[in-house]
C-alpha positions as CSV (number, residue, x, y, z in Angstrom):
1,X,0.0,0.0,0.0
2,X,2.7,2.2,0.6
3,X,4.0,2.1,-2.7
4,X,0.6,3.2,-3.9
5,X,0.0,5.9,-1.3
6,X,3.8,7.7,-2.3
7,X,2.3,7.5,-6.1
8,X,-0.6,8.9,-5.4
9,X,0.7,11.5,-3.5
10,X,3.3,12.2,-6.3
11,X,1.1,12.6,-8.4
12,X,-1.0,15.0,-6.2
13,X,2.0,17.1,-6.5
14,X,3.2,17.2,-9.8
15,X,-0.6,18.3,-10.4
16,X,-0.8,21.0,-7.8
17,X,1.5,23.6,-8.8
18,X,-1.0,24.1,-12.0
19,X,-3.7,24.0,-9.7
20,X,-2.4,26.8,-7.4
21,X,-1.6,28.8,-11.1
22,X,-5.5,28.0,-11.7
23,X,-6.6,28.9,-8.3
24,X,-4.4,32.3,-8.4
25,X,-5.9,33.0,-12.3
26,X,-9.6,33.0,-10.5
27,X,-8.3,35.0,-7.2
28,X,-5.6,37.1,-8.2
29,X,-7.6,39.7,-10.3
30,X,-10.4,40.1,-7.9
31,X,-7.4,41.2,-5.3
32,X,-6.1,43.8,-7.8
33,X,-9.5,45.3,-8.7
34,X,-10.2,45.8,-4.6
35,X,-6.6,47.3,-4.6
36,X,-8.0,49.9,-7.1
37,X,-11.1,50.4,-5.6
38,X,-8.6,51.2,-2.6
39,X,-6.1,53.5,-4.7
40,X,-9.5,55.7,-6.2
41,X,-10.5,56.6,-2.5
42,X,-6.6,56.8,-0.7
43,X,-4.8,57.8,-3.2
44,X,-6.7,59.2,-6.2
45,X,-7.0,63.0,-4.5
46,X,-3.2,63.5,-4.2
47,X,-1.7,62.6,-7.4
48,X,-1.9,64.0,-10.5
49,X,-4.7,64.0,-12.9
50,X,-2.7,61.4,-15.6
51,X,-1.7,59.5,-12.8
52,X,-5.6,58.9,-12.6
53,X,-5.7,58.1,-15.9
54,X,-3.5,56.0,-16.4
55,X,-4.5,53.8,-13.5
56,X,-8.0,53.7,-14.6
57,X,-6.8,52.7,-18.4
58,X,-4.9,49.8,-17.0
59,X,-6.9,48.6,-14.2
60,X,-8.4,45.7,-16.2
61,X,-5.6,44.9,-18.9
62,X,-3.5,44.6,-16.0
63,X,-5.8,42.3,-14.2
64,X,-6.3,40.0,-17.7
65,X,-2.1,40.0,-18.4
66,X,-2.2,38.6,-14.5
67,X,-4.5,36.1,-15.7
68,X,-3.4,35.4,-18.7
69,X,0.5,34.8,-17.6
70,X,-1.4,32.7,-14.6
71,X,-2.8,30.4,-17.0
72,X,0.0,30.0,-19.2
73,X,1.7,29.5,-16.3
74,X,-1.1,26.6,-15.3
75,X,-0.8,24.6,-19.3
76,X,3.4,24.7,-18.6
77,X,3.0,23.2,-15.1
78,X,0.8,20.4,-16.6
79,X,2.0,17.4,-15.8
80,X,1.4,16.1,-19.0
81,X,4.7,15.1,-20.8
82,X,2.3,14.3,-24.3
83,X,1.9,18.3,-24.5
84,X,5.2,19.5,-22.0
85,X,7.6,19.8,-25.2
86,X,10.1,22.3,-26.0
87,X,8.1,23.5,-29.2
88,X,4.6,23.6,-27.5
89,X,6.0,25.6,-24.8
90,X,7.7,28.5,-27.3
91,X,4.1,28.7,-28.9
92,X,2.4,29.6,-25.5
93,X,5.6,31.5,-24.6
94,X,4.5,33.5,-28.5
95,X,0.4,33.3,-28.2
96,X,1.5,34.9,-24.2
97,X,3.3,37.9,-25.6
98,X,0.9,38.5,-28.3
99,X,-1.7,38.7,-25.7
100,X,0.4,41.0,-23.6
101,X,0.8,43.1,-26.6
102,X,-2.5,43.1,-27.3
103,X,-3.8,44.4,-23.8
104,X,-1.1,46.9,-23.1
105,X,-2.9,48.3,-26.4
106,X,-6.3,48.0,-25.1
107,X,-4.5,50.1,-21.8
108,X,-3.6,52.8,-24.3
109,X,-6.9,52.6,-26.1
110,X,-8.6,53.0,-23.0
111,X,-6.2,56.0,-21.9
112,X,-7.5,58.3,-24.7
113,X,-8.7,61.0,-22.2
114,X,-5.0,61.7,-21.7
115,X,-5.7,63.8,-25.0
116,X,-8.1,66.3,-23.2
117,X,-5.9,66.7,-20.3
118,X,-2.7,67.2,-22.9
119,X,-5.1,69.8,-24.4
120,X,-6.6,71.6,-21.4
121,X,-3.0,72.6,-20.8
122,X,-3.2,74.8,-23.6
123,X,-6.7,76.2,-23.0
124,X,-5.9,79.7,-23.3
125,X,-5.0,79.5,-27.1
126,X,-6.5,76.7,-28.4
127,X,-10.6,77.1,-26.4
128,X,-10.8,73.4,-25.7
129,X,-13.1,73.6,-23.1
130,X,-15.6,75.2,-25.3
131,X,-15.1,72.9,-28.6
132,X,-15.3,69.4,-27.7
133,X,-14.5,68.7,-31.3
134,X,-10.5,68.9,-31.4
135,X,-10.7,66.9,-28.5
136,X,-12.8,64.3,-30.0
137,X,-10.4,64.3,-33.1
138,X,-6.8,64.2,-31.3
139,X,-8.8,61.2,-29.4
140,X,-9.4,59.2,-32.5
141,X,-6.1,60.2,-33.9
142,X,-4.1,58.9,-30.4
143,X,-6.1,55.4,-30.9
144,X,-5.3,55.0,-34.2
145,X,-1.7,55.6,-33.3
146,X,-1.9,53.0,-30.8
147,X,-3.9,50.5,-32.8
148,X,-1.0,50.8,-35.6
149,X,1.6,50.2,-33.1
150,X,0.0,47.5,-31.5
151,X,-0.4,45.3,-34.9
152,X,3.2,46.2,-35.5
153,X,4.6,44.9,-32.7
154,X,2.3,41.7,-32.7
155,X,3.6,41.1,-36.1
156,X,6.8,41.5,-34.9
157,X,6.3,38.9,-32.3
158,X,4.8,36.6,-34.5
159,X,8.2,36.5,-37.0
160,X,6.4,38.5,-39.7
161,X,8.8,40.8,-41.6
162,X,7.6,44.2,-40.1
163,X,10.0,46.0,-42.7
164,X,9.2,44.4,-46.2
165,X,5.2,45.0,-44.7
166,X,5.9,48.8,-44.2
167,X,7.7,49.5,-47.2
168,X,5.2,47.3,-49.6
169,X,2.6,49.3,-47.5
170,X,4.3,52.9,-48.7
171,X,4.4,51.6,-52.3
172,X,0.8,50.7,-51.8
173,X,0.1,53.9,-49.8
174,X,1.5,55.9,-52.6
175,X,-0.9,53.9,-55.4
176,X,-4.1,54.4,-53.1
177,X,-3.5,57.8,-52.2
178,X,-3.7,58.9,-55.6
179,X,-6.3,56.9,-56.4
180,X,-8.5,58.3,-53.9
181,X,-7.9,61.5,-54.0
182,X,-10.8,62.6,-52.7
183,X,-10.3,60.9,-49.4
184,X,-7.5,62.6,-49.2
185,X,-9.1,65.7,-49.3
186,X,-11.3,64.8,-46.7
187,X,-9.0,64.1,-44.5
188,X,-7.0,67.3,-45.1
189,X,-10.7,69.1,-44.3
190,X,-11.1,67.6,-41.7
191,X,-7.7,68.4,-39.9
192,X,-8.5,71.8,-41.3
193,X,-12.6,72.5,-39.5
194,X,-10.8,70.9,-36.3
195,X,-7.5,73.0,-36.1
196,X,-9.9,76.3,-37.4
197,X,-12.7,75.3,-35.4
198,X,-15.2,77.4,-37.5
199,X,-18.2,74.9,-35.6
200,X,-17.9,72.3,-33.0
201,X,-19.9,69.3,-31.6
202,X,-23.2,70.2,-30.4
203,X,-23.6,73.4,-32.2
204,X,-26.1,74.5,-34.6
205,X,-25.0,75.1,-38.3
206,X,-26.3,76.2,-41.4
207,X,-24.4,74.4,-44.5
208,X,-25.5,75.3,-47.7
209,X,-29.1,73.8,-48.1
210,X,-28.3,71.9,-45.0
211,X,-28.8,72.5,-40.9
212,X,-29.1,70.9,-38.0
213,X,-27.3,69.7,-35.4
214,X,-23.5,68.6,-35.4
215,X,-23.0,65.2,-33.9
216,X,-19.6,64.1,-35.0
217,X,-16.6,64.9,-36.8
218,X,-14.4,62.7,-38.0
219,X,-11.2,62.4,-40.5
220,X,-13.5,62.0,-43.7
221,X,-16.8,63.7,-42.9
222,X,-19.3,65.3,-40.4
223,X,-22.6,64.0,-39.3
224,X,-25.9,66.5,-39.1
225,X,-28.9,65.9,-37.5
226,X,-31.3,68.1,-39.3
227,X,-34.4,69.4,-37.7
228,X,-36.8,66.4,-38.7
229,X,-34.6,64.4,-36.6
230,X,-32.8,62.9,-39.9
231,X,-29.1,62.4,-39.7
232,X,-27.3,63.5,-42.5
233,X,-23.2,62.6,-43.7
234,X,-21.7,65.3,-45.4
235,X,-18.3,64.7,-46.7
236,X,-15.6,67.0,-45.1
237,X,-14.2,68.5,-48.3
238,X,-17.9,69.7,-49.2
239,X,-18.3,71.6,-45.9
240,X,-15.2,73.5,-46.5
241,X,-16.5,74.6,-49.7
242,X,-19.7,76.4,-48.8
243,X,-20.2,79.0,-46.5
244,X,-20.1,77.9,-42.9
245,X,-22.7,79.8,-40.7
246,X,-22.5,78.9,-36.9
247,X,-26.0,79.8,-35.2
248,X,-25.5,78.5,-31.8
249,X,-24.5,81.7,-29.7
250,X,-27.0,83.8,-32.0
251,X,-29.7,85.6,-29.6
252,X,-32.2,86.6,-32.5
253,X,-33.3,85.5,-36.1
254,X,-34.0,87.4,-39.3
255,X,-36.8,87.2,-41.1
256,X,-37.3,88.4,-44.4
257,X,-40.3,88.3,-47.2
258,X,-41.0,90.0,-49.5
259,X,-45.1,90.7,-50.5
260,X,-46.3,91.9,-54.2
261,X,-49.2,93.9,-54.6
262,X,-50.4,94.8,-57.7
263,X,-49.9,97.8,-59.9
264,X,-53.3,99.4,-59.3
265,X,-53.1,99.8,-56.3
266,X,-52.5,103.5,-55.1
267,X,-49.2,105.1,-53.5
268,X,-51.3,106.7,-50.9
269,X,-52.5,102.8,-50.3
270,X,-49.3,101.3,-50.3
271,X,-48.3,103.7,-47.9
272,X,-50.6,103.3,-45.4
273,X,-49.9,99.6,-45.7
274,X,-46.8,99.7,-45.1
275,X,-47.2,101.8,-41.5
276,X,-49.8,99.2,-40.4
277,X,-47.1,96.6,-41.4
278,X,-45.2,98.0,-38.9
279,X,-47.6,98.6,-36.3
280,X,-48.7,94.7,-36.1
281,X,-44.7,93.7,-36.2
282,X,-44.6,95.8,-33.3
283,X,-47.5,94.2,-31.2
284,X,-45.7,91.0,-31.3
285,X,-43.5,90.7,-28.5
286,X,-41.4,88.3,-30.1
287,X,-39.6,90.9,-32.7
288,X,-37.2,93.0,-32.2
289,X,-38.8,96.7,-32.5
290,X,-35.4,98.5,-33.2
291,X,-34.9,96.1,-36.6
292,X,-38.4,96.2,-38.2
293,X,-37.8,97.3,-41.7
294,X,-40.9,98.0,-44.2
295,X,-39.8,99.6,-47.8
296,X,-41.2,99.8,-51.4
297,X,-38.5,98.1,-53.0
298,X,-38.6,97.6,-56.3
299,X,-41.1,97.7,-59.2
300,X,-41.3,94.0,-60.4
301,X,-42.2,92.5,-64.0
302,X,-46.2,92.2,-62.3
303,X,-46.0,93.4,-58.7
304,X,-44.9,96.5,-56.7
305,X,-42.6,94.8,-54.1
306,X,-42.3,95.7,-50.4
307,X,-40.0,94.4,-48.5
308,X,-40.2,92.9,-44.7
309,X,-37.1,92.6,-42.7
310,X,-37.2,91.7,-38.9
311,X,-35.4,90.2,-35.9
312,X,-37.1,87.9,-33.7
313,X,-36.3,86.1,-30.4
314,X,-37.3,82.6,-31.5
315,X,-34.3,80.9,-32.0
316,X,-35.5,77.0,-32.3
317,X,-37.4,75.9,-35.7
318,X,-40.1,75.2,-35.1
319,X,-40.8,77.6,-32.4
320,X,-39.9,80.4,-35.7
321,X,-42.2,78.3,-38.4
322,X,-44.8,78.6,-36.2
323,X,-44.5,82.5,-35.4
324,X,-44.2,82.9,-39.3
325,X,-47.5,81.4,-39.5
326,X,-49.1,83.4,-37.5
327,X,-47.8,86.5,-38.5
328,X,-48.4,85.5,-41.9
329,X,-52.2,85.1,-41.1
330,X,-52.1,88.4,-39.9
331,X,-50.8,90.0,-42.8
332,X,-53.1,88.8,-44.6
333,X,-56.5,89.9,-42.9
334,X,-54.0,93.6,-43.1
335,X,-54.2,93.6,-47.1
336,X,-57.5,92.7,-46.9
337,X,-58.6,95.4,-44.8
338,X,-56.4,98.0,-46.6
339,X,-57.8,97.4,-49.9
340,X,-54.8,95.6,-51.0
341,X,-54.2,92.4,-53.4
342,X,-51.3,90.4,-53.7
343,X,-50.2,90.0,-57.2
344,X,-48.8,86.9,-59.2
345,X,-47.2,85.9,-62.6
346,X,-49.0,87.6,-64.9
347,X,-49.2,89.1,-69.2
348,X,-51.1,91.3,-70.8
349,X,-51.7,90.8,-74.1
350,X,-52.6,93.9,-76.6
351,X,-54.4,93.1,-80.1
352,X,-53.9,95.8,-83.0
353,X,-56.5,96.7,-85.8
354,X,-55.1,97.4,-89.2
């Protein structure tokens, strides 16, 4: 029996240092996330603001390389001489730094609001606090960046030739770039609405037949949401071709129409339409009495033309389609109670007797 029992309990032991590797790969990380937890509430107040950061990017690739080097750890203690082999071991040894690559990565991915603190140092000249955007830009740029370097240095790991790959990527580069042109453009737009900032996230714009919204920038184009709730993609190189106008800070809207009346009616008319123009524009305690504006024009192929031009407070849509209405109604009962008719399109036609 004793022969057995020493067996038995050599075997117990050539299994349990894999088992302890197990046990610490279930354990360990759940000690190093209450260690954080710890560090935000100790230590988090007295250091720096990237120290934060940092610490929060890493707190769980840190915990998954401790598990992942535990379980590696647990298939090289297996007692199993089958799988226990020189070559096995270098490909765990590989698929183990890989992995490691890999999350140290993910830490740098998750890190990204290093870019607003790096940023905020320069508030003073560059406004970040009150454009999100280049934030959100140097953000996607600094995980690109580490994305790029990540898959370099896996490849590099792995025995791929990192070189010949770069260089047969620049010829490449060089073949796309100028067959895409226009992406290229994009880009450079993009860079340039970021670094110029002429609009940022979250403001209200007006682009060419376009406004809404902005909800995103990125290296080839901008996304709208209009005011029908429709979001619209509008390619970076277009924006920068049309006249930007940024609406959000704006603390009034124009308004301006112009109404035809027709050629027989009187100046004395006219005139008196025109001061009970302004008289109802100034009951309205939306517009802006200072700015009211009511003048005979022009003298149009089939109308006499007056022109309306007025500030109002009512910044939002719909809130100004809806004043318009109403204001328009009440024009309207006006020309009909001053004798007035609007005019249209209209020939005459003149028929000569020989």
């Amino acid at each position: 029996m004793e022969p057995v029992a020493n067996e038995i309990v050599g075997m117990l032991l050539s299994w349990l240092p894999a088992f302890l590797c197990a046990v610490g790969a279930a354990v360990i990380p759940r000690i190093l996330k209450g260690i954080s937890n710890l560090l935000r509430k100790r230590v988090y107040p007295h250091v720096p603001r990237w120290v934060c950061i940092l610490l929060d990017g890493y707190e769980k690739p840190v915990s998954e390389i401790v598990r992942c080097t535990l379980l590696y750890a647990v298939l090289i203690a297996l007692p199993l001489p089958a799988i226990n082999t020189p070559a096995y071991q270098a490909v765990l040894g590989k698929i183990l730094q890989v992995v490691v690559v890999l999350l140290v990565m993910w830490g740098g991915w998750r890190s990204a609001p290093i870019c607003h603190l790096l940023l905020s140092s320069a508030e003073n000249h560059l406004d970040v606090e009150s454009n999100r955007t280049m934030i959100r830009f140097f953000e996607n740029v600094y995980r690109a960046l580490i994305v790029l370097l990540g898959i370099i240095m896996a490849l590099d790991l792995l025995g791929v030739p990192v070189t010949g790959l770069l260089t047969g990527a620049g010829v490449a580069g060089l073949a796309v770039s100028l067959a895409a042109q226009s992406t290229l453009s994009n880009l450079i737009a993009g860079v340039t609405l970021v670094m110029e900032h002429p609009f940022g996230i979250g403001d209200y714009v007006v682009l060419g037949s376009y406004e809404g919204t902005v909800e995103d920038i990125s290296f080839r184009s901008t996304r709208i949401r209009t005011a029908d709730n429709v979001v619209i993609t509008v390619e970076n190189s277009k924006i920068c071709s049309e006249y930007i106008q940024n609406v959000t800070n704006r603390t009034t809207r124009l308004w301006q129409f112009t109404i035809g009346v027709t050629y027989d009616t009187s100046a004395e008319t006219i005139e008196t339409l025109c001061t009970d123009l302004k008289a109802l524009l100034c009951k309205n305690p939306h517009v802006s009495r200072d700015t009211i504006q009511v003048m005979v024009s022009e003298f149009a192929d089939s109308s006499i033309n007056i022109m309306v031009r007025v500030y109002v407070d009512t910044l939002a849509l719909a809130q100004f389609n809806e004043l318009k209405s109403q204001l328009n109604l009440q024009i309207m009962r006006l020309m009909k109670q001053d004798g007035c008719a609007f005019a249209f399109p209209s020939a005459s036609i003149y028929l000569e007797q020989t």
